[in-house]
VOPAGU-2260 file (C-alpha; in pm, 1 decimal, decimal comma):
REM VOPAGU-2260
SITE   aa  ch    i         X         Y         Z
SITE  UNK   A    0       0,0       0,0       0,0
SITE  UNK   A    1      89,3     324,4     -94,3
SITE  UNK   A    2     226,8     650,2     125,1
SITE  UNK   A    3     215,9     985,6     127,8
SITE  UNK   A    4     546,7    1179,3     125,1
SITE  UNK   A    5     506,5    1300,8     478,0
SITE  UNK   A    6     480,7     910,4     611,8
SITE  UNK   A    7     754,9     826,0     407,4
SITE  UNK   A    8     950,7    1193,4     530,0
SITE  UNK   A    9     873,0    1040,5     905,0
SITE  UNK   A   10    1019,5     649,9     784,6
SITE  UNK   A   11    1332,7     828,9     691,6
SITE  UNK   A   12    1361,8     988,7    1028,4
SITE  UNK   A   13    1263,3     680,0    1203,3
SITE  UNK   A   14    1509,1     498,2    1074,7
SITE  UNK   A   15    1779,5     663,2    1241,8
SITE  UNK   A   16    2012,5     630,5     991,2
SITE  UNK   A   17    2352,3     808,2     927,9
SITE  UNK   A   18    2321,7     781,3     559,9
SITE  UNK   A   19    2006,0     700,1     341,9
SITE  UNK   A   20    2040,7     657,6      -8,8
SITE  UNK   A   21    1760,0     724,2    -237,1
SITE  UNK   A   22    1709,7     692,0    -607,4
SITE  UNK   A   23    1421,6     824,2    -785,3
SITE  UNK   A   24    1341,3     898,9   -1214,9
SITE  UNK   A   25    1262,3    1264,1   -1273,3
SITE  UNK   A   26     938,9    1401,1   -1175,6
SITE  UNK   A   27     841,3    1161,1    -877,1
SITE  UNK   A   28     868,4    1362,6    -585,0
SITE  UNK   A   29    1250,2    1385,0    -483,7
SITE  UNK   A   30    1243,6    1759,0    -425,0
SITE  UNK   A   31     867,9    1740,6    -277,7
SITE  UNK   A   32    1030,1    1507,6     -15,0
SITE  UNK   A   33    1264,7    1746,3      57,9
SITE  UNK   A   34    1021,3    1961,3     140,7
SITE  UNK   A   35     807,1    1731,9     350,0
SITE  UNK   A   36    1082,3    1641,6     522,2
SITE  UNK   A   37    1203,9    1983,4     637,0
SITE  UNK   A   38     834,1    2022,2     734,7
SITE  UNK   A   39     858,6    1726,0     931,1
SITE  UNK   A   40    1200,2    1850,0    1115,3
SITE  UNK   A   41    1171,7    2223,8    1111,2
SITE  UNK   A   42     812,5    2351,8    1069,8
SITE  UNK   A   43     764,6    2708,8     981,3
SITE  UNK   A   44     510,8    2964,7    1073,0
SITE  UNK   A   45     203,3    2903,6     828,5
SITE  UNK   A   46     157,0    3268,9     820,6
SITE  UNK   A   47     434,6    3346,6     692,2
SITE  UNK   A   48     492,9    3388,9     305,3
SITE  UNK   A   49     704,3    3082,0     227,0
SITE  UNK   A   50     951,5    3226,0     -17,2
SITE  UNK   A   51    1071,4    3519,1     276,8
SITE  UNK   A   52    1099,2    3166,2     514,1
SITE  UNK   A   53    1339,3    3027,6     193,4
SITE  UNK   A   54    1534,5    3343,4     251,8
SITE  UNK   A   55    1588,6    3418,5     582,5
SITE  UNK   A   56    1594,2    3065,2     756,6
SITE  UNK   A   57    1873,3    3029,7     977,0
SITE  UNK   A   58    1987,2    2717,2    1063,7
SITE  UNK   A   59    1837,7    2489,1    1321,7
SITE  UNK   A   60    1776,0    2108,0    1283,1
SITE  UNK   A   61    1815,6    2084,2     939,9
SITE  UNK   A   62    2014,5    2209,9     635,3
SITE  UNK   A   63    1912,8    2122,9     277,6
SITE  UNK   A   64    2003,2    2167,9     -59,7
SITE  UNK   A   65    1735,1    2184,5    -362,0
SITE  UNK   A   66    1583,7    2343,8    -632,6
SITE  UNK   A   67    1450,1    2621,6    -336,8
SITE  UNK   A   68    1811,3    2661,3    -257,5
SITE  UNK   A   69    1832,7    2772,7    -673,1
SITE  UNK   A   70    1594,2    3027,8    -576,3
SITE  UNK   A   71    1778,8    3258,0    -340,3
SITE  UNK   A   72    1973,8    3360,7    -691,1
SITE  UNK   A   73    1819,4    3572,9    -984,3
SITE  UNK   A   74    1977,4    3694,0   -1271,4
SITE  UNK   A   75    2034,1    4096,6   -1320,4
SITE  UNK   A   76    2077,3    4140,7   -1693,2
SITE  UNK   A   77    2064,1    4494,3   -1733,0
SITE  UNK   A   78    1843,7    4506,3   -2031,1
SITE  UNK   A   79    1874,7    4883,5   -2050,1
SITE  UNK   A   80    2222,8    4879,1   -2145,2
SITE  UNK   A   81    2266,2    5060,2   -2444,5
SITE  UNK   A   82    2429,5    4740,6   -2642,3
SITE  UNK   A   83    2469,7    4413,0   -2552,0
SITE  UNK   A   84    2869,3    4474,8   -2505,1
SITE  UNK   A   85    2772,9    4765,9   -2218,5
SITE  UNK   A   86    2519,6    4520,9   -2076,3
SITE  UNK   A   87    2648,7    4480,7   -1717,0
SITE  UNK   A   88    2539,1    4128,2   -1581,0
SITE  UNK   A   89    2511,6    4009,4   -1244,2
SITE  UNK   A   90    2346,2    3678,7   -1067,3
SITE  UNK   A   91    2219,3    3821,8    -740,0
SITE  UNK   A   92    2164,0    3662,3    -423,9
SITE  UNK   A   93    1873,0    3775,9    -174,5
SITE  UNK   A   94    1935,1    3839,3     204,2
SITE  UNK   A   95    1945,9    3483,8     367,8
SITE  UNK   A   96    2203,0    3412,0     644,4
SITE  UNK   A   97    2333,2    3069,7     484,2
SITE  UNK   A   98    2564,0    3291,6     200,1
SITE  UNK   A   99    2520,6    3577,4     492,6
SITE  UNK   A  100    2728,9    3344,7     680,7
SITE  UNK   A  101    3030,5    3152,5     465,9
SITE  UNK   A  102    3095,3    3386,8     196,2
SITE  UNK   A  103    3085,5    3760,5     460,6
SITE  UNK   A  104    3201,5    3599,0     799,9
SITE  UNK   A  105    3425,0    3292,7     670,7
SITE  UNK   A  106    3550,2    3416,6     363,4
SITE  UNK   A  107    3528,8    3115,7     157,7
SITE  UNK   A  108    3489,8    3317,1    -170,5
SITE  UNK   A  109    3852,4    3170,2    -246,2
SITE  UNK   A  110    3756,7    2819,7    -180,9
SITE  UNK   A  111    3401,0    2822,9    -372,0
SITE  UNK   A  112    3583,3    2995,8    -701,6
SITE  UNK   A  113    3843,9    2701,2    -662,8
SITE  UNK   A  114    3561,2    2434,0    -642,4
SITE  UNK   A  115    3339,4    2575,9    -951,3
SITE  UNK   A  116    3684,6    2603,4   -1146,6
SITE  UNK   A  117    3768,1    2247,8   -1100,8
SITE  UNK   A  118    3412,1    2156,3   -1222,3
SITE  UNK   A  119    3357,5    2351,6   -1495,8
SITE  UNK   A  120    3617,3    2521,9   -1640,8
SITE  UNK   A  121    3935,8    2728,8   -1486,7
SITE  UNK   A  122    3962,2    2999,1   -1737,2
SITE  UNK   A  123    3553,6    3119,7   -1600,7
SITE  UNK   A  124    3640,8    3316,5   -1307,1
SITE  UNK   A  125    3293,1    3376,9   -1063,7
SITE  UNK   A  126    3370,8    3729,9    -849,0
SITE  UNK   A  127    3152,4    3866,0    -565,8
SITE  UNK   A  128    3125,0    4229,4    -473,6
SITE  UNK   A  129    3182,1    4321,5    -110,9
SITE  UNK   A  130    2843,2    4305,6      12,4
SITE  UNK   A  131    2870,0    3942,1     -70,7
SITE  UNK   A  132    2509,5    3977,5    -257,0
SITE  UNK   A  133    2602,5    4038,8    -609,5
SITE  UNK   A  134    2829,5    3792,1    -901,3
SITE  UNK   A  135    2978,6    3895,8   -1214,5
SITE  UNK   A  136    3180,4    3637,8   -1451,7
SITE  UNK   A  137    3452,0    3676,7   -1696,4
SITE  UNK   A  138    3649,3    3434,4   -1878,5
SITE  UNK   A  139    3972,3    3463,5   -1982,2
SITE  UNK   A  140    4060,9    3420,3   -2375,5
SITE  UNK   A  141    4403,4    3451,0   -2369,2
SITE  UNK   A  142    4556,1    3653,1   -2587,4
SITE  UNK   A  143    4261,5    3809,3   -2644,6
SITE  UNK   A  144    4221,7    3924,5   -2310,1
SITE  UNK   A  145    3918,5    3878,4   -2096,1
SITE  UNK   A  146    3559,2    3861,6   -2186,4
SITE  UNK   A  147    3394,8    4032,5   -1893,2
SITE  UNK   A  148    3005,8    4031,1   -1742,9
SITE  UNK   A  149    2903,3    3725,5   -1927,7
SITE  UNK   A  150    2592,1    3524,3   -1871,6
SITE  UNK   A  151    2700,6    3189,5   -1759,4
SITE  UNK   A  152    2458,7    2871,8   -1844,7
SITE  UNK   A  153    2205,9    2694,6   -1641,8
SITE  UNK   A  154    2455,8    2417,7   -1554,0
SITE  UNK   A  155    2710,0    2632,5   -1482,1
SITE  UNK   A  156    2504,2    2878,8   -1232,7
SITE  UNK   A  157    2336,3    2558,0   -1050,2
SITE  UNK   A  158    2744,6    2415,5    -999,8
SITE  UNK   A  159    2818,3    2785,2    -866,3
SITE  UNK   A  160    2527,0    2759,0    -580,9
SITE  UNK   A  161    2649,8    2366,9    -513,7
SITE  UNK   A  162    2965,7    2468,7    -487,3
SITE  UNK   A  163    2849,3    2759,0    -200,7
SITE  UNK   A  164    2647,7    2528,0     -62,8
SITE  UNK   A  165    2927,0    2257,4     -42,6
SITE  UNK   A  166    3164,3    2502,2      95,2
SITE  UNK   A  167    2926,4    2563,9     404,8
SITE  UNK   A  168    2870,8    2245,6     470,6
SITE  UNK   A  169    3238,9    2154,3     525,0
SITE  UNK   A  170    3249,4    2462,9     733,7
SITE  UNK   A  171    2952,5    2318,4     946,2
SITE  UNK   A  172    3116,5    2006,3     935,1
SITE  UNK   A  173    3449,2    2111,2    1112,4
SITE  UNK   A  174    3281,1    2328,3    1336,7
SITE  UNK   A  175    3073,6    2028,3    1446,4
SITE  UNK   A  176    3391,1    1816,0    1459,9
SITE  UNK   A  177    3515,8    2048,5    1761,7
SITE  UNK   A  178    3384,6    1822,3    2024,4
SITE  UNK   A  179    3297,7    2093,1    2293,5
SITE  UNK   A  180    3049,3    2290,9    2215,9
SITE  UNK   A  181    3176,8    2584,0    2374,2
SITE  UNK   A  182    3473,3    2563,1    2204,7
SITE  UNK   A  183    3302,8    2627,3    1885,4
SITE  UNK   A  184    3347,3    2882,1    1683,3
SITE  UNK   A  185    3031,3    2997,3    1649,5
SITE  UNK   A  186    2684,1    2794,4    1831,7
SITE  UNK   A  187    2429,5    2863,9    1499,1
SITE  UNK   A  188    2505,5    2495,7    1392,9
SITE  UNK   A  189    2470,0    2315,0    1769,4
SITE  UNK   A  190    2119,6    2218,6    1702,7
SITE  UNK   A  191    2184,4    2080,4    1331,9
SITE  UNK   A  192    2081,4    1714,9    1338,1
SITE  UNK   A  193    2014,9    1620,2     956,9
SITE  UNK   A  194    2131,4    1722,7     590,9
SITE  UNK   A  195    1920,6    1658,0     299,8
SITE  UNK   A  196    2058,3    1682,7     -20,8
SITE  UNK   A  197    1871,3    1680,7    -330,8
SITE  UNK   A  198    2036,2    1605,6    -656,4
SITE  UNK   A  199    2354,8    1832,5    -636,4
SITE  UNK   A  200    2473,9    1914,7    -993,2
SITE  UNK   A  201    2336,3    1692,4   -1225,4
SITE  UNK   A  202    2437,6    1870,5   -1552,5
SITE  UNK   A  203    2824,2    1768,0   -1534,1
SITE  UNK   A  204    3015,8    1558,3   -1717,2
SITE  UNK   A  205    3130,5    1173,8   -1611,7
SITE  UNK   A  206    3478,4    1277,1   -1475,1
SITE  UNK   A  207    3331,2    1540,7   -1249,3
SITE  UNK   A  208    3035,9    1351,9   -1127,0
SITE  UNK   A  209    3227,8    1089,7   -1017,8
SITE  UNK   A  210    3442,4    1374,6    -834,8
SITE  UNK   A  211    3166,3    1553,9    -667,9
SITE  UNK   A  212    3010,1    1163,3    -542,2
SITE  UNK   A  213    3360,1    1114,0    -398,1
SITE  UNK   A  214    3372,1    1425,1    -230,0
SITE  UNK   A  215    3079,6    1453,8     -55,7
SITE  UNK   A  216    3131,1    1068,1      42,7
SITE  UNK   A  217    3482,3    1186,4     225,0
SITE  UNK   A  218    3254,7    1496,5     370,6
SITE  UNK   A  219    3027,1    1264,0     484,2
SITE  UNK   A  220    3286,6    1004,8     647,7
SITE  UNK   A  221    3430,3    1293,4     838,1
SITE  UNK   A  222    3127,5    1436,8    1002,9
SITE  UNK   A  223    3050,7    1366,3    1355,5
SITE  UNK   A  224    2786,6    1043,6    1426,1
SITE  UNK   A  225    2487,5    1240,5    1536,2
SITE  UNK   A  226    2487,3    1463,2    1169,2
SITE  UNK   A  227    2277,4    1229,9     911,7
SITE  UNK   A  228    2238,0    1275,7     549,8
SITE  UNK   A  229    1997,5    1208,6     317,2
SITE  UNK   A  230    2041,2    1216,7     -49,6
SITE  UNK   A  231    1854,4    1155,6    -310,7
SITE  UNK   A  232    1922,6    1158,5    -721,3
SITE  UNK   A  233    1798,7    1020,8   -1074,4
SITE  UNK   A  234    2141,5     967,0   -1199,2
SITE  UNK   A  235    2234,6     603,5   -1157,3
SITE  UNK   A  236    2640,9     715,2   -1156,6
SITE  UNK   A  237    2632,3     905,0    -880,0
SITE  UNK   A  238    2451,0     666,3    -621,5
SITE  UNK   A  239    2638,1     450,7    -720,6
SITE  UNK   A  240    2964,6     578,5    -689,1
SITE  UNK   A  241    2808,5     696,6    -305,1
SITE  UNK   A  242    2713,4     331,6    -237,8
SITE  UNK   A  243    3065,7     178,8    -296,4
SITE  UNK   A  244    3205,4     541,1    -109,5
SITE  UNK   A  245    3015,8     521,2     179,1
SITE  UNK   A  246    3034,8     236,9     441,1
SITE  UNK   A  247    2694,2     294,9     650,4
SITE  UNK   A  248    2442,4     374,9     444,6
SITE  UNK   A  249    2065,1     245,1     344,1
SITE  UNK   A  250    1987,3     269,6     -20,0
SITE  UNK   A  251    1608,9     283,8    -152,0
SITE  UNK   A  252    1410,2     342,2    -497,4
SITE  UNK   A  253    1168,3     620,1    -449,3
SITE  UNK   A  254     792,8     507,4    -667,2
SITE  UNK   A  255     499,9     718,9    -774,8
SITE  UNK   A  256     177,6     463,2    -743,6
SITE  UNK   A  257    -130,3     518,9   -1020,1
SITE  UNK   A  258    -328,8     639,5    -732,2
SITE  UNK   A  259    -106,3     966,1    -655,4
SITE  UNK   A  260      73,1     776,4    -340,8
SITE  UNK   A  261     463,7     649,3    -308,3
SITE  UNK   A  262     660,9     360,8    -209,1
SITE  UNK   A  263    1025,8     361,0    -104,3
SITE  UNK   A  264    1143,9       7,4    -145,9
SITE  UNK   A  265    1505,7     -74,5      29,6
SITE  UNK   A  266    1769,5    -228,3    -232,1
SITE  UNK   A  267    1995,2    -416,3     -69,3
SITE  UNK   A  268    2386,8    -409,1     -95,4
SITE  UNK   A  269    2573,8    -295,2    -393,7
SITE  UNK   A  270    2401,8    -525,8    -688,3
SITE  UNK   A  271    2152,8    -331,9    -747,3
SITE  UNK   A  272    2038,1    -525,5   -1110,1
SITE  UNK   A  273    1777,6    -215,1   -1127,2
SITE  UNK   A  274    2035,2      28,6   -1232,6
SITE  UNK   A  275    2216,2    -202,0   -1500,3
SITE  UNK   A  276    2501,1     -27,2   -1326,2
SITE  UNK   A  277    2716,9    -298,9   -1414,5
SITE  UNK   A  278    2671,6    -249,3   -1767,8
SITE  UNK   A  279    2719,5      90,3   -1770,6
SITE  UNK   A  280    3058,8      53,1   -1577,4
SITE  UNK   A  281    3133,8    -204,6   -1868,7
SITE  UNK   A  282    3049,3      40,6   -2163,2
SITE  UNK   A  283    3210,9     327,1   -2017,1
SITE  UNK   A  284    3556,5     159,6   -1919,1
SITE  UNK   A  285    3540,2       6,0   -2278,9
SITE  UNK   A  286    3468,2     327,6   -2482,4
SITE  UNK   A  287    3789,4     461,0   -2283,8
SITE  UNK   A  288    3997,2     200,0   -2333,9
SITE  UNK   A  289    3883,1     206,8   -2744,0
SITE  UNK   A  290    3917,4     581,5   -2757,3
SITE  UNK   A  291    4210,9     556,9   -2577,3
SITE  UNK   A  292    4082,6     812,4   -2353,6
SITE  UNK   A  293    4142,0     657,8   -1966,7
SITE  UNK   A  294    4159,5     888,4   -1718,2
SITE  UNK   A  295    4197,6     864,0   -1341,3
SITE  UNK   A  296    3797,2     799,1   -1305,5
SITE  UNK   A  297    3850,3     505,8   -1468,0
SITE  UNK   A  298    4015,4     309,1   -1193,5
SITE  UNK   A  299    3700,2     409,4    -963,7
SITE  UNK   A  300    3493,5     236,3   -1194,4
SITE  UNK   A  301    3712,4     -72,6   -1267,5
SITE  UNK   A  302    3711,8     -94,3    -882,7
SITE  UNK   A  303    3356,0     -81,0    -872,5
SITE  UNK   A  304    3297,5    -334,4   -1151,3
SITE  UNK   A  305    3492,6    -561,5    -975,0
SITE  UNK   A  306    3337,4    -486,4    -647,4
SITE  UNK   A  307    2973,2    -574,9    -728,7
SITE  UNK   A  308    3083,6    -883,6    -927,2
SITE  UNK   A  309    3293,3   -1021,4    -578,7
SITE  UNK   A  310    2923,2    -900,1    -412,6
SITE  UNK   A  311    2765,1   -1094,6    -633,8
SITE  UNK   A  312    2983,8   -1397,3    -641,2
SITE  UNK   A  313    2999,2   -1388,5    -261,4
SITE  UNK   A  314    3384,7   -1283,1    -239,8
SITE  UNK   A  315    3456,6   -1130,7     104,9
SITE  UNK   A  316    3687,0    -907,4     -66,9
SITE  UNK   A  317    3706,3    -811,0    -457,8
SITE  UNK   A  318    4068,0    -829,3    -492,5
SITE  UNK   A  319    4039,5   -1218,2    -473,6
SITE  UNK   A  320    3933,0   -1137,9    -804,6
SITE  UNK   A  321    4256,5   -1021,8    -961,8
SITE  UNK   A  322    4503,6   -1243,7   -1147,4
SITE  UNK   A  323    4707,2   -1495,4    -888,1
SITE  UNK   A  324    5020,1   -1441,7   -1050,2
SITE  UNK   A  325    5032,2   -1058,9    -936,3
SITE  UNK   A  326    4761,4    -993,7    -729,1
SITE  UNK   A  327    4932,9    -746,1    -467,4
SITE  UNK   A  328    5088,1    -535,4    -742,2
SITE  UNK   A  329    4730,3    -492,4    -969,4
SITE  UNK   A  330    4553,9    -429,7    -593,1
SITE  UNK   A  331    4831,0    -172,3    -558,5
SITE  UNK   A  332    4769,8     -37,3    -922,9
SITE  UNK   A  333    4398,1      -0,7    -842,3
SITE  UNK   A  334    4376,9     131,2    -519,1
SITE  UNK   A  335    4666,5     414,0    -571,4
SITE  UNK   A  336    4514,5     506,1    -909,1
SITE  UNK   A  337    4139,9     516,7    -777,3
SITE  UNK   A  338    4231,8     732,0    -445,1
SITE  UNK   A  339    3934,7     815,2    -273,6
SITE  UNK   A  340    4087,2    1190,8    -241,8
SITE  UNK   A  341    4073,7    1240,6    -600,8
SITE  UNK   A  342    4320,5    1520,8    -505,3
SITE  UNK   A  343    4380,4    1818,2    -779,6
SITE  UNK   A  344    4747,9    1786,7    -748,9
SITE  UNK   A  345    4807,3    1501,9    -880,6
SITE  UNK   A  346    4871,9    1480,2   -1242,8
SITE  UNK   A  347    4517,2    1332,9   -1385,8
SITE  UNK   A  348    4657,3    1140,3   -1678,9
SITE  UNK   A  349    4746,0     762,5   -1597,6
SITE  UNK   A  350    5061,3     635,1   -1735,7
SITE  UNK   A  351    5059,6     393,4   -2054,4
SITE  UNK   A  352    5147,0      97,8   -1866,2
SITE  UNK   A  353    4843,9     221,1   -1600,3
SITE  UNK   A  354    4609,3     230,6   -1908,8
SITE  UNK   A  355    4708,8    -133,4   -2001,1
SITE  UNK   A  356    4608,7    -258,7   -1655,7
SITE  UNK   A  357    4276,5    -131,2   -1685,9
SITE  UNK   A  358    4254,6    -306,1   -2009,1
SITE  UNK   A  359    4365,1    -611,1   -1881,6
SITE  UNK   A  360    4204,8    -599,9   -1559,0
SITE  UNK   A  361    3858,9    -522,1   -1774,5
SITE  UNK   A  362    3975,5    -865,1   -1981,4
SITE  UNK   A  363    4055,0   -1074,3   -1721,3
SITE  UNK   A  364    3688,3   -1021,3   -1530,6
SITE  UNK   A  365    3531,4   -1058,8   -1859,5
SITE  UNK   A  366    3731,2   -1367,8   -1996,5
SITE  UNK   A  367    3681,6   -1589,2   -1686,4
SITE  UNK   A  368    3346,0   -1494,5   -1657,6
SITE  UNK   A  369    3331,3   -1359,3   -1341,6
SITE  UNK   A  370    3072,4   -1130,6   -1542,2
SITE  UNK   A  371    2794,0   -1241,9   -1777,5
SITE  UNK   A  372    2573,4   -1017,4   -1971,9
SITE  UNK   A  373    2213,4    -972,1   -1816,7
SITE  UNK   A  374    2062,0   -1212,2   -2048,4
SITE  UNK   A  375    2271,0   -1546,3   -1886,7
SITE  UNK   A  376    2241,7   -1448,1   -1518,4
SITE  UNK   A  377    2349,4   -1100,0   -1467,6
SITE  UNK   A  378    2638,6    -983,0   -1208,4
């Protein structure tokens, strides 16, 4: 039987969980859940208009990220400009104390223009004015010097707000890691008990996806017990990436019934047969490896293939899965290559004799048939 969003808001809080998992197509109810579940944790003052509560919540039990959180930014095109080269544009944000708080007191301008760089492109510089409440862009073209006030895309203006968003939340996160309460920095974020994320960034490429899963896996590894997370998605990469990132976690499939009503059904480990997950891992690792395109991303997902088919198989660990004759130096290979860090520093293009593993390692799981297509019992 069916449930509304609010009983399945209160099953999600029941369940005590420090990570829940929750995959859902487009259009079902992700960001309605949300909402029901902020209502659940936080209610609001009914009289108030709901749009000044978007702007001017401070933080109490619960932070979340969603399309609301899109909506404390608005685009200032100035269409009286005289031309379109005098037009002076500028993506504005409206008083709220969450960009109040880590761009004006913490300063993490710096940090946030680092994060949208490495996700979208480094030559599109973001820069805020010093109220903190206004955005211009420029990017640089080289010789040609820079093009300045330029209207950035949809993609790219929903990665900007992530990456403000993300920055916060690691600055919640250490201040929550300082044991002692009065030791804190600052006491806004001593009630904060949950943070619900719905689908962070879905417009960027593979490589990047893959990046932001891993980071927000390490975030969530390094926040104290008593903060949990919920996070839900329609793109079958990124929960998966989070399921093989994360330790503790629950994972469910979010349904819209006939009648109007949902169902959140619980999948169970990492071999998840709903997602064909496996056979995108396959594809994608194989287009590389044809193109002769491999990047570091690539290890992830070799490492991933090969942990759901020792899942499946019922290997305790997935390196029992690697050739005999070398077994320590591919595990080596994998787990150096695939670091969890994914840290900017290091040089992202693997080595030719790195790209051959993967090829080989692909090979090997394929020629022993440790994996079988879907058809003749899928991994």
């Amino acid at each position: 039987m069916g449930q509304t969003l609010t009983e399945i808001a209160q099953a999600l809080k029941d369940a005590n969980k420090k990570v829940q998992l929750i995959y859902a197509f487009n259009g079902t109810g992700k960001t309605r859940l949300s909402r029901a579940f902020k209502a659940l944790i936080a209610p609001t003052d009914a009289n108030a208009a709901e749009d000044e509560q978007e702007q001017n919540e401070s933080i109490g039990k619960i932070l979340y990220y969603n399309a609301f959180t899109e909506d404390l930014f608005y685009w200032d095109n100035d269409l009286e400009a005289v031309s379109d080269l005098d037009a002076i544009r500028k993506l504005k944000i409206h008083p709220n104390s969450f960009t109040d708080w880590v761009l004006a007191e913490q300063g993490q301008d710096a940090n946030i223009i680092t994060h949208f760089q490495r996700y979208t492109n480094d030559k599109l510089t973001p820069r805020f004015n010093e109220q903190y409440n206004e955005i211009s862009f420029s990017i640089d073209g080289g010789n040609d010097g820079n093009v300045e006030n330029i209207k950035i895309s949809k993609g790219e203006e929903s990665c900007l707000i992530w990456c403000i968003f993300y920055s916060l939340l690691k600055q919640v996160v250490e201040v929550l890691n300082q044991p002692e309460p009065a030791e804190r920095e600052t006491n806004r974020f001593n009630d904060l008990e949950y943070v619900f994320i719905d689908d962070p960034v879905s417009s960027l490429d593979d490589n990047h996806l893959i990046e932001l899963a891993v980071n927000i896996a390490e975030l969530i590894k390094s926040s104290p017990l008593n903060l949990h997370y919920i996070i839900t998605t329609h793109n079958p990469l990124f929960i998966n990436v989070l399921i093989n990132e994360i330790g503790n976690k629950i994972c469910y499939m979010l349904d819209k019934q006939d009648d109007g009503t949902y169902e959140l059904k619980e999948k169970k480990g990492d071999s998840n047969k709903s997602f064909s997950y496996h056979l995108y891992l396959k594809h994608i690792i194989e287009e590389a490896i044809t193109t002769n395109s491999i990047q570091k991303y690539h290890f992830i997902l070799l490492r991933n293939l090969y942990e759901k088919t020792a899942n499946f198989l019922g290997y305790p660990q997935w390196s029992e899965l690697l050739p005999d004759d070398k077994k320590v130096y591919y595990n080596r290979i994998i787990q150096f290559t695939s670091h969890s860090t994914l840290s900017n520093e290091v040089v992202p293009e693997p080595t030719e004799p790195e790209k051959q593993v993967v090829k080989f390692l692909l090979d090997h799981l394929v020629d022993n048939n440790y994996y079988k297509e879907e058809q003749n019992g899928t991994v």
